[in-house]
Gaussian input, Z-matrix of N, CA and C with variables (Angstrom, degrees):
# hf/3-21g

backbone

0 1
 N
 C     1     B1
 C     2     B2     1     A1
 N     3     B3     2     A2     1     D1
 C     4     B4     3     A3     2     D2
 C     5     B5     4     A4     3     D3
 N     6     B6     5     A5     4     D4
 C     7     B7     6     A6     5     D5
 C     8     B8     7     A7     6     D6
 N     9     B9     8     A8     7     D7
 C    10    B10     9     A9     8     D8
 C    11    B11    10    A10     9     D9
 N    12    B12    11    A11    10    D10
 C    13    B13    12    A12    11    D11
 C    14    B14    13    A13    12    D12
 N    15    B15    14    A14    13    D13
 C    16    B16    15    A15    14    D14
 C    17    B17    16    A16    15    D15
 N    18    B18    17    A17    16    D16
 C    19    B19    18    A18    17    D17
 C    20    B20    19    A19    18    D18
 N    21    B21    20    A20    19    D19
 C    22    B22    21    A21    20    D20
 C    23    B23    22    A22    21    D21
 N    24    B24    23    A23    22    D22
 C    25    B25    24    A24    23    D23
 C    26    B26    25    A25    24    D24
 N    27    B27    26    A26    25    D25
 C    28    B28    27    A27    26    D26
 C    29    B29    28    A28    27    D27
 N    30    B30    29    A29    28    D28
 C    31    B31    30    A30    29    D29
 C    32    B32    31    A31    30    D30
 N    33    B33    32    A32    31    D31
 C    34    B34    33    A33    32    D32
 C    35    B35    34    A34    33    D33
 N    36    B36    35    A35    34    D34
 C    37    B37    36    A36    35    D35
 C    38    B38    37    A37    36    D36
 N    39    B39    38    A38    37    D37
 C    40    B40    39    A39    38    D38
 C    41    B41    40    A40    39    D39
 N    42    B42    41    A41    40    D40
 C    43    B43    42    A42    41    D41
 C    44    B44    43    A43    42    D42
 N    45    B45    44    A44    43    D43
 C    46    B46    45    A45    44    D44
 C    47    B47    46    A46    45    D45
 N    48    B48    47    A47    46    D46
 C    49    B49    48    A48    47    D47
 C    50    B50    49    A49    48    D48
 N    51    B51    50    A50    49    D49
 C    52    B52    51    A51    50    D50
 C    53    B53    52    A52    51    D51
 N    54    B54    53    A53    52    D52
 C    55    B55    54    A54    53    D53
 C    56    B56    55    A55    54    D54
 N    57    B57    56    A56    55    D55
 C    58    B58    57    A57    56    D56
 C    59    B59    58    A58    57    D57
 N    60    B60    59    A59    58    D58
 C    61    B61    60    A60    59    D59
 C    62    B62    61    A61    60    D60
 N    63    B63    62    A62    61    D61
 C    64    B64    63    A63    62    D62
 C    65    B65    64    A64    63    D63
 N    66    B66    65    A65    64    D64
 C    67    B67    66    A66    65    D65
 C    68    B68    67    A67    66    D66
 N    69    B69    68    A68    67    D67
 C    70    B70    69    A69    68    D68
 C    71    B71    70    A70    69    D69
 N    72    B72    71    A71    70    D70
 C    73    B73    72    A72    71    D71
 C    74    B74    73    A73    72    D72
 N    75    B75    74    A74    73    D73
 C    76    B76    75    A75    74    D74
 C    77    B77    76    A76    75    D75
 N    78    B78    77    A77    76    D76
 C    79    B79    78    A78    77    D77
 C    80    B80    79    A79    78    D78
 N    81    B81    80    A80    79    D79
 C    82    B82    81    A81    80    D80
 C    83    B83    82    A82    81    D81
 N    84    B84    83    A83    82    D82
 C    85    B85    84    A84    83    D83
 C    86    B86    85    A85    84    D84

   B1=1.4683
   B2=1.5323
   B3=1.2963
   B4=1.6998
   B5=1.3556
   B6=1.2429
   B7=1.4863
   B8=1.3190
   B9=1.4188
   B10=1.1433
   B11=1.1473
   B12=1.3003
   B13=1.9574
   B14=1.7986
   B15=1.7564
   B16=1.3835
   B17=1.2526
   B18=1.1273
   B19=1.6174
   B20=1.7773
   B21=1.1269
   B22=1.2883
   B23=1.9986
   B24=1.4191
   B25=1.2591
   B26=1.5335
   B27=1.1704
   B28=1.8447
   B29=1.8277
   B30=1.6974
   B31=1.4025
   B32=1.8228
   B33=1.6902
   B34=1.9134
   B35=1.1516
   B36=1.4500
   B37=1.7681
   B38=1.5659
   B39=1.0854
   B40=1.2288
   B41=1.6137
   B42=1.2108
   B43=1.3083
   B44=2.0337
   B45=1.4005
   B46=1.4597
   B47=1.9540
   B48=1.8993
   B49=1.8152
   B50=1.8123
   B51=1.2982
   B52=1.2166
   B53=1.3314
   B54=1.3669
   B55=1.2226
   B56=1.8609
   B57=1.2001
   B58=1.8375
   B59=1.3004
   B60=1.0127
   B61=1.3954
   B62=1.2954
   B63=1.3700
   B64=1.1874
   B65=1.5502
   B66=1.5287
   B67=1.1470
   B68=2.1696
   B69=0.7404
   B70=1.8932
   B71=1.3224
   B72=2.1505
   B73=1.1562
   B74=2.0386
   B75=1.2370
   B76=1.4289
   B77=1.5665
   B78=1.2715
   B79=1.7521
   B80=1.6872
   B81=1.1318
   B82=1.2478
   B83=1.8807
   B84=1.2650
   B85=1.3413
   B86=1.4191
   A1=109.64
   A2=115.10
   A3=105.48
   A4=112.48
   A5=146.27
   A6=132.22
   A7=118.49
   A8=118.54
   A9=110.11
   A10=132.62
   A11=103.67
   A12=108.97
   A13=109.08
   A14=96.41
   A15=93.92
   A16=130.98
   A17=109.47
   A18=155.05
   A19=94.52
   A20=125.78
   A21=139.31
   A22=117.67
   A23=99.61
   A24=90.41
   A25=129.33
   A26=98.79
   A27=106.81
   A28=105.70
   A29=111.52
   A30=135.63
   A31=118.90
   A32=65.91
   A33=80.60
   A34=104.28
   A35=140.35
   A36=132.17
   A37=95.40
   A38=154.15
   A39=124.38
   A40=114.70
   A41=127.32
   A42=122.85
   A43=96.72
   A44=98.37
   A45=112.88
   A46=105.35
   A47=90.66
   A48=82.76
   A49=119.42
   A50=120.84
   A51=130.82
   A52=98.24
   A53=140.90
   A54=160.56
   A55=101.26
   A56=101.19
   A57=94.54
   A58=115.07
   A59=124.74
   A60=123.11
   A61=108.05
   A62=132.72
   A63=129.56
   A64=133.99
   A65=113.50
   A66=116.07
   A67=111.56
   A68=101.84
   A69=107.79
   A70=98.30
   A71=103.38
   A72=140.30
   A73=100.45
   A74=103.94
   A75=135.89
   A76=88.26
   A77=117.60
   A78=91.77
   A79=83.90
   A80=146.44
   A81=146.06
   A82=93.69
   A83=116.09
   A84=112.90
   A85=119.34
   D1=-57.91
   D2=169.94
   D3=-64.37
   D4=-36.11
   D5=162.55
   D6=-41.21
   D7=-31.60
   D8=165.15
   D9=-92.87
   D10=-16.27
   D11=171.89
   D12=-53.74
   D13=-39.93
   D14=-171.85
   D15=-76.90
   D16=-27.18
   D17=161.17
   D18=-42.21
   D19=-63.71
   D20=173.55
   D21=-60.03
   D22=-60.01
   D23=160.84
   D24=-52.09
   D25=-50.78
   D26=-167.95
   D27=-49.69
   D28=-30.76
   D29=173.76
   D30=-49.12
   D31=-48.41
   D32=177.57
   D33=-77.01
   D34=-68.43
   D35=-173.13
   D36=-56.26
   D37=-64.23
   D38=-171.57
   D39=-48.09
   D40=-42.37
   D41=-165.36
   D42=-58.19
   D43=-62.44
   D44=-164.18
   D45=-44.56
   D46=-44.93
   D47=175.55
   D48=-81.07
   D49=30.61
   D50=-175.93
   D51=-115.37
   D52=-57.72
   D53=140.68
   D54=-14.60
   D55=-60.07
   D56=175.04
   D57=-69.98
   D58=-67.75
   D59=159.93
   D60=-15.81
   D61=-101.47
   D62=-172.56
   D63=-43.40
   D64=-30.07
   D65=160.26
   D66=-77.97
   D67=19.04
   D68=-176.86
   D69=-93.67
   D70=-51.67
   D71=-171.08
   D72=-42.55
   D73=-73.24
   D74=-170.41
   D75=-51.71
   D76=-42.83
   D77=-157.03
   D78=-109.41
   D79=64.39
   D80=158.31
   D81=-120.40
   D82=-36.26
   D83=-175.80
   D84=-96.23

């Protein structure tokens, strides 16, 4: 169960730093 909690988190900060990135992306152009 905690392997997967973390497993889950680690899911979420990647998503959120993909989301920055791409919105960085968007407002550079």
């Amino acid at each position: 169960m905690r392997a997967l909690n973390i497993a889950g988190t680690g899911m979420l900060a990647m998503q959120t730093n993909v989301e920055v990135i791409s919105n960085n992306i968007a407002n550079m152009n």
